[in-house]
N, C-alpha and C positions, 0 to 999 in steps of 0.2 A: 416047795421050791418055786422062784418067781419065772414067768412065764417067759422062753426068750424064741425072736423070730431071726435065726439064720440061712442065708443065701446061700450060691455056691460060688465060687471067687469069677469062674467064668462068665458069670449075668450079676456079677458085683451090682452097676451103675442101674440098671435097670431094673433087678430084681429089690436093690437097698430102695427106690423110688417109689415102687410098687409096691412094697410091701411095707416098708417104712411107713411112709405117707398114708398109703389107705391102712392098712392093718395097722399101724404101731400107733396111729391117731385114734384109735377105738375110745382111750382115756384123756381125748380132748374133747371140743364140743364140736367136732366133726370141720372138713372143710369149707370153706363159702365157695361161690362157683368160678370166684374169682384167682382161688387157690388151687381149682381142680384141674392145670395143668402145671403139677408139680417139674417137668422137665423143662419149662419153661421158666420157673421162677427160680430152678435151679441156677440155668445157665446164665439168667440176668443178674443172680447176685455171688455170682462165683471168683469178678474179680477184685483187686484191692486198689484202690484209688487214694492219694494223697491228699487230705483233707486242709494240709497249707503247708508253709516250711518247718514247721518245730518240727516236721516228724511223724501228725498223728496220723491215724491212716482211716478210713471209713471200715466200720467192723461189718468184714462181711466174710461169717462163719462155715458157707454152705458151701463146701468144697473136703472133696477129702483131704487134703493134706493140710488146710491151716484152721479147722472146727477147735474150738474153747476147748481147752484139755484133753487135748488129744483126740475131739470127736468128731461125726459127719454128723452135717446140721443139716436139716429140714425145714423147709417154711409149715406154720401152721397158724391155728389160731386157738387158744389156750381159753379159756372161763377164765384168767385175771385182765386178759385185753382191755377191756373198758375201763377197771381199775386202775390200770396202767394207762393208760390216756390222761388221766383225770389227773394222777401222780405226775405225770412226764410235763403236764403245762402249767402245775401247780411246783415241777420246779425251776423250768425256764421262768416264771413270774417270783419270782423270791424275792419280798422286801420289807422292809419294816410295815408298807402297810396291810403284807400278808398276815403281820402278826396280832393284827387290829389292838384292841386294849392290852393283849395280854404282855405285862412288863416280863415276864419271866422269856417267853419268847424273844423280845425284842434286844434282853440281855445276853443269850445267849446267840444269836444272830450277828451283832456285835462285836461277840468275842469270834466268831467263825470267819466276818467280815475280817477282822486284823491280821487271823493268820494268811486270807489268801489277800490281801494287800502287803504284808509282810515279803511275801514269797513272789510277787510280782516281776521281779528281776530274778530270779533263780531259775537256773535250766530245770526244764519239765519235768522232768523225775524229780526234783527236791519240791517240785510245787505241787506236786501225788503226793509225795511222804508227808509234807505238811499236812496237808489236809487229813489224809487219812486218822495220822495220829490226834490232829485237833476234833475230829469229830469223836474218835476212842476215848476222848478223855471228856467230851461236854456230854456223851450220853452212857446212863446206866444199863447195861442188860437186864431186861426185864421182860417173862412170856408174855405173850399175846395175853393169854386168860389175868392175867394179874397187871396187866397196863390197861386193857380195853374191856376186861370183860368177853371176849371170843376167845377163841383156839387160835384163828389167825385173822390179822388184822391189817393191812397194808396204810401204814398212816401216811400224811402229807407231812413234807419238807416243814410247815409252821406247826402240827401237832407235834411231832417229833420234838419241836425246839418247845414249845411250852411244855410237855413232859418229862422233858428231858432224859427221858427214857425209852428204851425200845427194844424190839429182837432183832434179828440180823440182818434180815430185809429193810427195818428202818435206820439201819447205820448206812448202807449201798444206798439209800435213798438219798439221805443225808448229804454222804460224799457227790452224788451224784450233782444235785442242788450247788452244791458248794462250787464244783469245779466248771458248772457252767459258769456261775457267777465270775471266775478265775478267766473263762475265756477258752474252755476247753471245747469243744467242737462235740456237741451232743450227738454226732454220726460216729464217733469213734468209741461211745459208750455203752457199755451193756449190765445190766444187773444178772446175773447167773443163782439161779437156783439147781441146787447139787446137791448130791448124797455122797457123806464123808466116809467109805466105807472099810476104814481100819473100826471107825469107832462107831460103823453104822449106825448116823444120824442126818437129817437134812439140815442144810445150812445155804446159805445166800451171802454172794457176794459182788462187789462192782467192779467190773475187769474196764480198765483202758487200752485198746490198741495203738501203738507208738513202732514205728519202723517196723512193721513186721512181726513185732511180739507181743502178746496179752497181759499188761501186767492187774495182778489183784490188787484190789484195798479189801483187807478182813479186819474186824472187828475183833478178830481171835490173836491178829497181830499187829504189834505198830510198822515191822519189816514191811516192803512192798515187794514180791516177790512176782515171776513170772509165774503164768499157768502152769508150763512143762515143770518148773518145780515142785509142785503140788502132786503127784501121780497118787495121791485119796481121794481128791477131788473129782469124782465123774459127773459131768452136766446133766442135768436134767432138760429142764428145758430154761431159753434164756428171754429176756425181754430189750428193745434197743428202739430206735425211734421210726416210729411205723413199722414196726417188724417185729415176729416173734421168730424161734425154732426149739423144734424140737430136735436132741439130740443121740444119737448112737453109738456105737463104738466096732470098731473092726477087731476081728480076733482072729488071727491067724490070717487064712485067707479067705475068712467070710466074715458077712456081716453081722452083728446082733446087738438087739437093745439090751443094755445092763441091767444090774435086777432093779427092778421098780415093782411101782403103785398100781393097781389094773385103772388107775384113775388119777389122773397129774390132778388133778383138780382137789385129790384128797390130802396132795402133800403141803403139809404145814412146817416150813422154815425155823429151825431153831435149834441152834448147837445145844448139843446136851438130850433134846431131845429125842430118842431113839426112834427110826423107818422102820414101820412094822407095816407088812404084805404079806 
């Protein structure tokens, strides 16, 4: 049975903090000391700020009532952070001469550039659904161990396009890429790694915040749906720019982490593939 840390509703905010943060980060690589007054980075990132007029908003998950599918988020700092640096400025730079010789990249970049030039004049949401669908259909599902060679692999916005293959992580990447390029405000976006657990397996997806609500891009759908539609979907932890969190769930009226890994670090993204803890 996977391990879980519940509070008592009366020390909710303090005890979810305390014990969240230090205890429930056991299976991260611990806080920096920059992180170690959690009730501080709470309350800095607890409100929601309009990132321009379309609508988006700045994703900021650390609050009880508006966490990624339902959940309370934490600040932390995960073992893929530096990966995720290295991915986050490899896809604000996205261009053909990211894709150096390789013609196969620079075709399919191409084709991604027309749909979000296509969609340029379309209100927000039809220029998500574009995209989404356009990356669903330029890339093949394929695990990690049989595109890279590893178990899991976090490729760049240019590998993704010369392989044109990927797992679920490299589709949110993708999208990701795509919709800066579009003009979408990199503060409004998050890639969300989750456990889908009707069919308990881990899967990854890229939420945008718009008015107030989370919507997904999955690779499982062309639909663009909101988070609260998804109630399989429980977060693990999510990735956004300069920021990571880890996330929890309230039951009743306590706190507790949902079933997981004794180690985020061991969870490897990929529909289909079954969370074993």
């Amino acid at each position: 049975m996977a391990r879980r840390l519940a509070f008592p509703a009366g020390r909710r905010y303090l005890a979810a903090m305390g014990g969240i943060v230090l205890g429930g980060l056991l299976f991260a690589n611990g806080i920096t000391n920059g992180e170690a007054d959690a009730g501080k980075a709470f309350r800095q990132s607890s409100g929601t700020v309009a990132a321009n007029d379309l609508g988006l908003d700045m994703t900021t998950t650390s609050t009880v009532t508006s966490g990624l599918f339902g959940s309370v988020a934490f600040p932390f700092k995960p073992g893929a952070l530096m990966r995720w640096k290295q991915i986050e400025a490899a896809a604000a730079g996205l261009s053909p001469e990211a894709c150096g010789e390789q013609a196969t990249c620079r075709t399919r970049l191409k084709l991604l550039r027309e749909t979000v030039d296509a969609s340029a004049d379309e209100p927000l949401l039809r220029k998500i659904e574009a995209v989404n669908v356009s990356v669903n259909r330029l890339v093949r599902y394929t695990k990690d161990i049989d595109a890279h060679g590893q178990l899991d692999y976090w490729a760049t916005p240019a590998e993704i396009l010369t392989l044109g293959k990927g797992d679920c992580e490299d589709y949110a990447i993708l999208k990701l890429a795509a919709l800066r390029q579009a003009g979408i405000k990199p503060e409004s976006m998050t890639l969300v790694v989750l456990r889908e657990s009707r069919r308990n397996f881990y899967h990854a997806v890229l939420t945008v915040a718009v008015e107030g609500k989370n919507y997904v891009l999955d690779n499982m759908r062309d639909a663009v749906l909101t988070d609260r539609q998804l109630p399989a979907y429980q977060a693990l932890y999510s990735l956004g720019t300069e920021r990571a969190f880890v996330h929890g769930y309230k039951r009743g009226s306590e706190f507790a982490m949902q079933k997981r890994p004794a180690s985020l670090d061991t969870v490897q993204p990929g529909e289909g593939i079954p969370a074993t803890f």
